[in-house]
HTML snippet that shows the backbone in 3Dmol.js (N, CA, C, O; Angstrom):
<script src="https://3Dmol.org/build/3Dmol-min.js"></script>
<div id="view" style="width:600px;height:400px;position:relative"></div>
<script>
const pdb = `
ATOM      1  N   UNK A   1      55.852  62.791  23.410  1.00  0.00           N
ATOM      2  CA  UNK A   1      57.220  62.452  23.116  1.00  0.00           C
ATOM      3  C   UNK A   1      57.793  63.402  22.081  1.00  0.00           C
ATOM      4  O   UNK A   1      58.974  63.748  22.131  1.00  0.00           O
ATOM      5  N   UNK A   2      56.903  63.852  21.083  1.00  0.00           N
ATOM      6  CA  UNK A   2      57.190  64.662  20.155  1.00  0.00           C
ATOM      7  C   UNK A   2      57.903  66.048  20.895  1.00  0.00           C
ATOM      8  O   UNK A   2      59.029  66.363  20.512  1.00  0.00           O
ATOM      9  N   UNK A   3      57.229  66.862  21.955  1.00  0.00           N
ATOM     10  CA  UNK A   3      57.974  68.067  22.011  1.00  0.00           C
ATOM     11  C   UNK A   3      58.622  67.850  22.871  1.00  0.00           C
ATOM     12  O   UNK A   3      59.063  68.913  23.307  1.00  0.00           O
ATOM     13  N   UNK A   4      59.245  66.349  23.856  1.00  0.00           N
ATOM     14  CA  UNK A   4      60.571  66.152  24.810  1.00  0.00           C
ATOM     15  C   UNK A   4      61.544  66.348  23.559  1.00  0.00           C
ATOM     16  O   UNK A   4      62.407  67.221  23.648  1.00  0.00           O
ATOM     17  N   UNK A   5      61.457  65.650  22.506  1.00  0.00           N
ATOM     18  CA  UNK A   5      62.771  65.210  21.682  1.00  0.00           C
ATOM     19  C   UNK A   5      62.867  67.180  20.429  1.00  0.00           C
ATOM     20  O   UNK A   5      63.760  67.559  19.671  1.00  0.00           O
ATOM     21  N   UNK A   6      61.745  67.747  20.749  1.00  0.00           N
ATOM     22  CA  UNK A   6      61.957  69.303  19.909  1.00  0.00           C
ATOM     23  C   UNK A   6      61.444  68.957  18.378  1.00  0.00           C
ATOM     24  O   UNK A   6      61.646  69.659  17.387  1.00  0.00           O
ATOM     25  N   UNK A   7      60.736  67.712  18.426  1.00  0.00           N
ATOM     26  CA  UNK A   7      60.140  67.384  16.971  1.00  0.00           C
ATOM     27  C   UNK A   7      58.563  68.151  16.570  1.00  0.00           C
ATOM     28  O   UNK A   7      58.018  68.738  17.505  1.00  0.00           O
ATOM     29  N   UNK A   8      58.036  68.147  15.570  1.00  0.00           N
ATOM     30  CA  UNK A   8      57.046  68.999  15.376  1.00  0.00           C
ATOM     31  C   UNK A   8      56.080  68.338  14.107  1.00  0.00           C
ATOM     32  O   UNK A   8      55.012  68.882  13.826  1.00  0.00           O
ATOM     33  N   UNK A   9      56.421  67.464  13.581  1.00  0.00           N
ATOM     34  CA  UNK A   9      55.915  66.414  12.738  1.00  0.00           C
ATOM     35  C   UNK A   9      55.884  64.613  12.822  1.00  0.00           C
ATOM     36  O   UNK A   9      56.864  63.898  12.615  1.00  0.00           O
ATOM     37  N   UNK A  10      55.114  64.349  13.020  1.00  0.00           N
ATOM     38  CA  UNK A  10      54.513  63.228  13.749  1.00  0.00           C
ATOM     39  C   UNK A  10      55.573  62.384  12.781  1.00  0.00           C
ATOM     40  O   UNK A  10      56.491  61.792  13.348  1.00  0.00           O
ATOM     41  N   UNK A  11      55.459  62.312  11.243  1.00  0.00           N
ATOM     42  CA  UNK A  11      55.826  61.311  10.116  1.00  0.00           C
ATOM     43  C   UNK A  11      57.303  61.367  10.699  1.00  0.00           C
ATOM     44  O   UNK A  11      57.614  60.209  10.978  1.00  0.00           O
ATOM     45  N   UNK A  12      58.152  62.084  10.943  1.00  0.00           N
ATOM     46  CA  UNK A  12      59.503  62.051  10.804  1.00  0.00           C
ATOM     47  C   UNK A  12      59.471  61.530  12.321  1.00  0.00           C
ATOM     48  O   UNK A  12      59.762  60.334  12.372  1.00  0.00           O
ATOM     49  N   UNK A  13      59.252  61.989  13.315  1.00  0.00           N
ATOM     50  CA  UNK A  13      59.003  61.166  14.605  1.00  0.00           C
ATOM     51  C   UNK A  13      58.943  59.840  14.697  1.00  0.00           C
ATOM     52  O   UNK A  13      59.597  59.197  15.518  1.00  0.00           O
ATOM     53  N   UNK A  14      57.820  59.136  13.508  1.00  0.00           N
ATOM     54  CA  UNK A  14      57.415  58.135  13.626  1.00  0.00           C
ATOM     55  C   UNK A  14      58.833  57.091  13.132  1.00  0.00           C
ATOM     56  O   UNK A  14      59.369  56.121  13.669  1.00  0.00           O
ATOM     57  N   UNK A  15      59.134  57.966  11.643  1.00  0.00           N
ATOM     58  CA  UNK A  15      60.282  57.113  10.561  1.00  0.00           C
ATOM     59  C   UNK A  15      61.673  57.161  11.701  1.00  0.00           C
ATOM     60  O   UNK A  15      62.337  56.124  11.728  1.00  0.00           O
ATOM     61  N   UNK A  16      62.010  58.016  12.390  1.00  0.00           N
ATOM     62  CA  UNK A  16      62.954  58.032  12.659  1.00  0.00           C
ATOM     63  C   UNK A  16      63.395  57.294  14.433  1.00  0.00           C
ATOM     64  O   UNK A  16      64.403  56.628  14.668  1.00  0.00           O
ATOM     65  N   UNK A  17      62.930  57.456  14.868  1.00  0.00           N
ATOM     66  CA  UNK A  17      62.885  57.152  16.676  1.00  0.00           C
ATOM     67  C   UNK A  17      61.383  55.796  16.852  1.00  0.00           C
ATOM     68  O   UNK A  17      61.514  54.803  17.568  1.00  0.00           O
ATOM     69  N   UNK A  18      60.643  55.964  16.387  1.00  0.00           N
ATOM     70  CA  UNK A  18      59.435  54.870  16.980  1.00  0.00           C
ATOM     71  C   UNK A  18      59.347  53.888  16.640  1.00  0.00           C
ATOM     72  O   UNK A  18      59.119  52.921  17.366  1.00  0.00           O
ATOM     73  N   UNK A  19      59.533  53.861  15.212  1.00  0.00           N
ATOM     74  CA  UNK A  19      60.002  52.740  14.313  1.00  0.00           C
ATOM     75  C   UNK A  19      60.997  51.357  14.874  1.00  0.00           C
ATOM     76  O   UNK A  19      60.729  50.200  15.197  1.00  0.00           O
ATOM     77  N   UNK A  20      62.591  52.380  14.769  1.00  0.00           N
ATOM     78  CA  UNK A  20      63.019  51.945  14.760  1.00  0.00           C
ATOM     79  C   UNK A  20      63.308  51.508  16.686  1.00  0.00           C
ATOM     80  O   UNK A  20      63.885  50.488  17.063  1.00  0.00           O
ATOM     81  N   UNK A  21      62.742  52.559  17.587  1.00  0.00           N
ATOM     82  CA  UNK A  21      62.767  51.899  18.349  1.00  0.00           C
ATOM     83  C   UNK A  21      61.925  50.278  18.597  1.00  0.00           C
ATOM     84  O   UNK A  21      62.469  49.381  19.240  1.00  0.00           O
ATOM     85  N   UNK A  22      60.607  50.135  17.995  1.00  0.00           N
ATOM     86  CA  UNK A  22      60.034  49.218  18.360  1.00  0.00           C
ATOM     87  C   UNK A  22      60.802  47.963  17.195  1.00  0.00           C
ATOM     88  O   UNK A  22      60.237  46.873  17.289  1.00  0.00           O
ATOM     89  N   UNK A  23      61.553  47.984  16.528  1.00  0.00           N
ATOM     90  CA  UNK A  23      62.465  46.772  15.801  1.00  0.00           C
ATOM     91  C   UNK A  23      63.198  46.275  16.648  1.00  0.00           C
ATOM     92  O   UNK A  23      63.473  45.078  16.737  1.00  0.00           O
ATOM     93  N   UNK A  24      63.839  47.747  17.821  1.00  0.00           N
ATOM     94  CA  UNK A  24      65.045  47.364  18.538  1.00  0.00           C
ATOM     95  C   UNK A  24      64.532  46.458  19.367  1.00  0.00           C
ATOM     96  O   UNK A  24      65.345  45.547  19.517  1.00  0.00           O
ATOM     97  N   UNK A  25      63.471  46.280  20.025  1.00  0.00           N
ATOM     98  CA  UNK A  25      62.791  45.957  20.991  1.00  0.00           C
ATOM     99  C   UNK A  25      62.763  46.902  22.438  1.00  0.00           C
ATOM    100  O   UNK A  25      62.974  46.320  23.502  1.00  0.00           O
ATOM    101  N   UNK A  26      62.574  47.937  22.429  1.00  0.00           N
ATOM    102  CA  UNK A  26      62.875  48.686  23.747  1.00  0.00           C
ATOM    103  C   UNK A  26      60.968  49.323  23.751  1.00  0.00           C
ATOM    104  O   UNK A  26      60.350  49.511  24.799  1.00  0.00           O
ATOM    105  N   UNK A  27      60.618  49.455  22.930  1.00  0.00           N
ATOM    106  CA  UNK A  27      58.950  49.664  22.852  1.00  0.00           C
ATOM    107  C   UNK A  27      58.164  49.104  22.175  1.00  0.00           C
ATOM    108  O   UNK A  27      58.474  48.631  21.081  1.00  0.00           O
ATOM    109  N   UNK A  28      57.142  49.044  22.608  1.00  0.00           N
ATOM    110  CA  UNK A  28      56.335  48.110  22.366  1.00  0.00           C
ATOM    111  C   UNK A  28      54.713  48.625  22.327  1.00  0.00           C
ATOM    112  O   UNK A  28      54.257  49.272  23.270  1.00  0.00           O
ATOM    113  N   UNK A  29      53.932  48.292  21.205  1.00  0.00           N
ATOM    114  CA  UNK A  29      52.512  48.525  21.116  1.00  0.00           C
ATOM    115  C   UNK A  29      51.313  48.160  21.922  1.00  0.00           C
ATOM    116  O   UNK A  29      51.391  46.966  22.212  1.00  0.00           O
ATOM    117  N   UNK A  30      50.328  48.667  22.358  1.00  0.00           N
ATOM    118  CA  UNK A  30      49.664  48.093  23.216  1.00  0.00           C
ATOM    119  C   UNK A  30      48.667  47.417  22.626  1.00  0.00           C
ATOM    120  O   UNK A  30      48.142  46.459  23.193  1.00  0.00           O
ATOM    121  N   UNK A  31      48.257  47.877  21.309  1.00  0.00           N
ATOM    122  CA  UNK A  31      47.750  47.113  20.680  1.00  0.00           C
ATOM    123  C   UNK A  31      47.951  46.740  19.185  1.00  0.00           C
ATOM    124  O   UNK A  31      47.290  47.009  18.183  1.00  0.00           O
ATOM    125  N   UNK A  32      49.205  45.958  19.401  1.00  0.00           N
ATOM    126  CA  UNK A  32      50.066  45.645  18.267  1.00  0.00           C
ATOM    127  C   UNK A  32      49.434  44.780  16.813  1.00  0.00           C
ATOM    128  O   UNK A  32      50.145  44.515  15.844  1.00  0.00           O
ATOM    129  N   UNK A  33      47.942  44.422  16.923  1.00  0.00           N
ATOM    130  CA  UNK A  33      47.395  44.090  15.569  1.00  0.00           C
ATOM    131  C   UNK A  33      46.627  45.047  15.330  1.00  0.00           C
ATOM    132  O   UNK A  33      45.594  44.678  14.772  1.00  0.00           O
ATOM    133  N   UNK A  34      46.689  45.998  15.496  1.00  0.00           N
ATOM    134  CA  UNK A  34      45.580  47.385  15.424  1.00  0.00           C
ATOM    135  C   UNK A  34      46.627  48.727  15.450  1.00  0.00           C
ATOM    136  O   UNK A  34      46.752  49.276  16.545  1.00  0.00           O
ATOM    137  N   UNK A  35      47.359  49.263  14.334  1.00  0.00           N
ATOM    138  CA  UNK A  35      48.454  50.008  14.694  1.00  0.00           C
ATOM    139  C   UNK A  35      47.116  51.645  14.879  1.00  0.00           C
ATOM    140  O   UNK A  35      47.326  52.664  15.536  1.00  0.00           O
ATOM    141  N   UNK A  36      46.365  51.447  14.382  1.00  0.00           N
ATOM    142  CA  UNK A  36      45.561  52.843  14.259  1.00  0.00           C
ATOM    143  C   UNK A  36      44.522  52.666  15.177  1.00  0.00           C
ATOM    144  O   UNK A  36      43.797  53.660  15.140  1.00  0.00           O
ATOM    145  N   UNK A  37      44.106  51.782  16.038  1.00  0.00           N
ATOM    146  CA  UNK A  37      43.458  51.855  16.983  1.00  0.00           C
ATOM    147  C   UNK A  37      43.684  53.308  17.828  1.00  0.00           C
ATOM    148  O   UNK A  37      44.728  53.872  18.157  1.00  0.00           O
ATOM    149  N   UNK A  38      42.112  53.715  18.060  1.00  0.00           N
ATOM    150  CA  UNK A  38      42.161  54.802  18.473  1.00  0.00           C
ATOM    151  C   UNK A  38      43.057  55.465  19.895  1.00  0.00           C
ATOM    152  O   UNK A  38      43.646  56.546  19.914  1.00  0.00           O
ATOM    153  N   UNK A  39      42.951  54.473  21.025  1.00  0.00           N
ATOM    154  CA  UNK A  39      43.244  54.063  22.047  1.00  0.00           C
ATOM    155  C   UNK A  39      45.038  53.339  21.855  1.00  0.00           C
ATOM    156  O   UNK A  39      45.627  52.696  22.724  1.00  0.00           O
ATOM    157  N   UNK A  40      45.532  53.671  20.580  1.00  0.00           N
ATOM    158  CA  UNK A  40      46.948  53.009  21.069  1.00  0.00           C
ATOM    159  C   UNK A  40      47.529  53.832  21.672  1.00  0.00           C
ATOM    160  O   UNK A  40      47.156  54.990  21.856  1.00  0.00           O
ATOM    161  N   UNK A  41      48.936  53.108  22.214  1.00  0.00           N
ATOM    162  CA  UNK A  41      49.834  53.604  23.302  1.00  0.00           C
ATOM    163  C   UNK A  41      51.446  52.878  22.964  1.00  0.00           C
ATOM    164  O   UNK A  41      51.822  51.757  22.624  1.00  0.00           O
ATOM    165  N   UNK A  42      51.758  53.481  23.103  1.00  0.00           N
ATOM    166  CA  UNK A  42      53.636  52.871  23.507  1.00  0.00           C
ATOM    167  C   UNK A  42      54.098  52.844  24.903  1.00  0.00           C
ATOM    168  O   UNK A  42      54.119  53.790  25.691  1.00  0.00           O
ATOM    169  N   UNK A  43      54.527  51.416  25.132  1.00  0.00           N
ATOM    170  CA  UNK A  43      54.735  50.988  26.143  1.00  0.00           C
ATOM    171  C   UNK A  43      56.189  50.287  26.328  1.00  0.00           C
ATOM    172  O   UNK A  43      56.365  49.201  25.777  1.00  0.00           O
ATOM    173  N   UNK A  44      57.452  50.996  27.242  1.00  0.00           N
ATOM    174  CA  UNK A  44      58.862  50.609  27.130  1.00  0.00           C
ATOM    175  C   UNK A  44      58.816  48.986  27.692  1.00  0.00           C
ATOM    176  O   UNK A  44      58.712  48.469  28.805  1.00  0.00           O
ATOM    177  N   UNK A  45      58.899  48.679  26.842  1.00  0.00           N
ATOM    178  CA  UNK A  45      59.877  46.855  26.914  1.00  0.00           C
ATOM    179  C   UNK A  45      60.749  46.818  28.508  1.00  0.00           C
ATOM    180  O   UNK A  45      60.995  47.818  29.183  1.00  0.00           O
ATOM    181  N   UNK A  46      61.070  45.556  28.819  1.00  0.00           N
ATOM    182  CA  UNK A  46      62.155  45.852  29.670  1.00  0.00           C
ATOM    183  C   UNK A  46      62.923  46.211  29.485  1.00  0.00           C
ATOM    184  O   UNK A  46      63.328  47.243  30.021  1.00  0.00           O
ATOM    185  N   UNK A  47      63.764  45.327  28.327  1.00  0.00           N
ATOM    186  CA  UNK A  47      64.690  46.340  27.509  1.00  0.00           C
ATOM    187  C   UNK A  47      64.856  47.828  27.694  1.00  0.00           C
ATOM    188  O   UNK A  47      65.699  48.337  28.432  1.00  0.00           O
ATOM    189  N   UNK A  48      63.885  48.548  26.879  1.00  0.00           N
ATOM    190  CA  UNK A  48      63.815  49.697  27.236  1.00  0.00           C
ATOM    191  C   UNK A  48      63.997  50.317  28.397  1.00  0.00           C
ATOM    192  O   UNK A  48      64.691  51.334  28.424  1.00  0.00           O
ATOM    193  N   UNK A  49      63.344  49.759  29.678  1.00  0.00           N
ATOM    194  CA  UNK A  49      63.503  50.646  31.299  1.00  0.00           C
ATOM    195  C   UNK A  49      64.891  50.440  31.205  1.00  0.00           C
ATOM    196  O   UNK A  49      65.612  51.403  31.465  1.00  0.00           O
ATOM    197  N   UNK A  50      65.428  49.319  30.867  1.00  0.00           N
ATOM    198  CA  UNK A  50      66.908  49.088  31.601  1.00  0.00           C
ATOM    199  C   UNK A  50      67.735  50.481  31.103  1.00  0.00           C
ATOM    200  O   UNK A  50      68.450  51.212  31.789  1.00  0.00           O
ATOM    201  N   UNK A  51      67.345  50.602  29.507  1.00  0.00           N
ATOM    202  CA  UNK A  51      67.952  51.579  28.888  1.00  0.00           C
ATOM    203  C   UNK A  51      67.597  52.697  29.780  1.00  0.00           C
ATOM    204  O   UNK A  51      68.466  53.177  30.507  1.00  0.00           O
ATOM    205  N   UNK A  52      66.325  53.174  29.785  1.00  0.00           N
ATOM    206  CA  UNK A  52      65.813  54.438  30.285  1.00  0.00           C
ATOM    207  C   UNK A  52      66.815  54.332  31.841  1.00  0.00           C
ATOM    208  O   UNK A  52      67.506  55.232  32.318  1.00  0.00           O
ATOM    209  N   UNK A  53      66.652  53.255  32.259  1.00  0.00           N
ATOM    210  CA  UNK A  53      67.426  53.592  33.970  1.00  0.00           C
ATOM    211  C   UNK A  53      68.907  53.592  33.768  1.00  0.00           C
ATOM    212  O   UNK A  53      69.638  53.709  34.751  1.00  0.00           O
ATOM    213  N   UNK A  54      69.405  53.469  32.559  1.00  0.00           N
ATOM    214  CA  UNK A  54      70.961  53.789  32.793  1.00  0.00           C
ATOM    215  C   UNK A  54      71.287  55.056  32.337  1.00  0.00           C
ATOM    216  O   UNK A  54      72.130  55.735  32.923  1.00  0.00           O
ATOM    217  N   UNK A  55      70.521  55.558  31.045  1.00  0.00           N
ATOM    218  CA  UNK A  55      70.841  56.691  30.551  1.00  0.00           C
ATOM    219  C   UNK A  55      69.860  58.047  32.155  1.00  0.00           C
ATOM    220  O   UNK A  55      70.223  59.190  32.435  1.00  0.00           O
ATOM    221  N   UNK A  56      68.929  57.419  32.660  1.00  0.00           N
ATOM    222  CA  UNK A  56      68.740  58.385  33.636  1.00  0.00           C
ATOM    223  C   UNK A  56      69.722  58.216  34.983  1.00  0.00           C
ATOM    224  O   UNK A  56      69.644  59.148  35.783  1.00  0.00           O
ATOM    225  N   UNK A  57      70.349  57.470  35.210  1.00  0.00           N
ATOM    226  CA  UNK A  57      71.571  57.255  36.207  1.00  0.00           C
ATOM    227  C   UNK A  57      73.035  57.687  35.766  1.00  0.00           C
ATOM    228  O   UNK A  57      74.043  57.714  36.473  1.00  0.00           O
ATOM    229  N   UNK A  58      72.913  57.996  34.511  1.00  0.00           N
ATOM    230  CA  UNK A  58      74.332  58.575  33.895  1.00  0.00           C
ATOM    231  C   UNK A  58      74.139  60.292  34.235  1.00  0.00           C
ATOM    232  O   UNK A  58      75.036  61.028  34.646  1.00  0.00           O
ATOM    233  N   UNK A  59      72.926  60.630  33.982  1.00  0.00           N
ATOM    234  CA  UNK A  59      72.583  62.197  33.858  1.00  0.00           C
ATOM    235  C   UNK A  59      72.639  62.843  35.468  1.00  0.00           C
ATOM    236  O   UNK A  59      72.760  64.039  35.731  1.00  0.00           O
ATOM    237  N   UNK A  60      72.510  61.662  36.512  1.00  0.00           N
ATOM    238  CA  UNK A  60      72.018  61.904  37.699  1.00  0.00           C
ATOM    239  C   UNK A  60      73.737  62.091  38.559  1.00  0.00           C
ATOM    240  O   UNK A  60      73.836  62.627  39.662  1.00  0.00           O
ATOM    241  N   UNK A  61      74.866  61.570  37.831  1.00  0.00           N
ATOM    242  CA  UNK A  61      75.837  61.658  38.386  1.00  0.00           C
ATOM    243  C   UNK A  61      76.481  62.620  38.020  1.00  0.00           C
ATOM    244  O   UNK A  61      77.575  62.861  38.530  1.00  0.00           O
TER     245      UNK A  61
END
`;
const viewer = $3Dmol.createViewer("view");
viewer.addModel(pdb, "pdb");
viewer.setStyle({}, {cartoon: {color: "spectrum"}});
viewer.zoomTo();
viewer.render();
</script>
């Protein structure tokens, strides 16, 4: 996700877009009592697809 968005430091990645996406509710942890589990992942909410499928249906027209 870091080099789609042209970022190059994980901390500002994290403070700025991951964060606050997962407050919004659009992502979500896979293993949300274990933030440093080796094996974590981010996983889009429904929320999120809905977002992801409108902003990719806006680009497509």
């Amino acid at each position: 996700m870091l080099t789609a968005i042209g970022l190059k430091d994980r901390k500002n990645f994290v403070e700025l877009f991951l964060t606050p996406a997962i407050a919004e509710g659009f992502v979500r942890m896979l293993y949300p009592d274990k933030p440093r589990h080796p094996r974590q992942k981010y996983l889009l909410t429904a929320k999120g697809i809905r977002l992801y499928d409108a902003i990719k249906d806006e680009h497509s027209q």
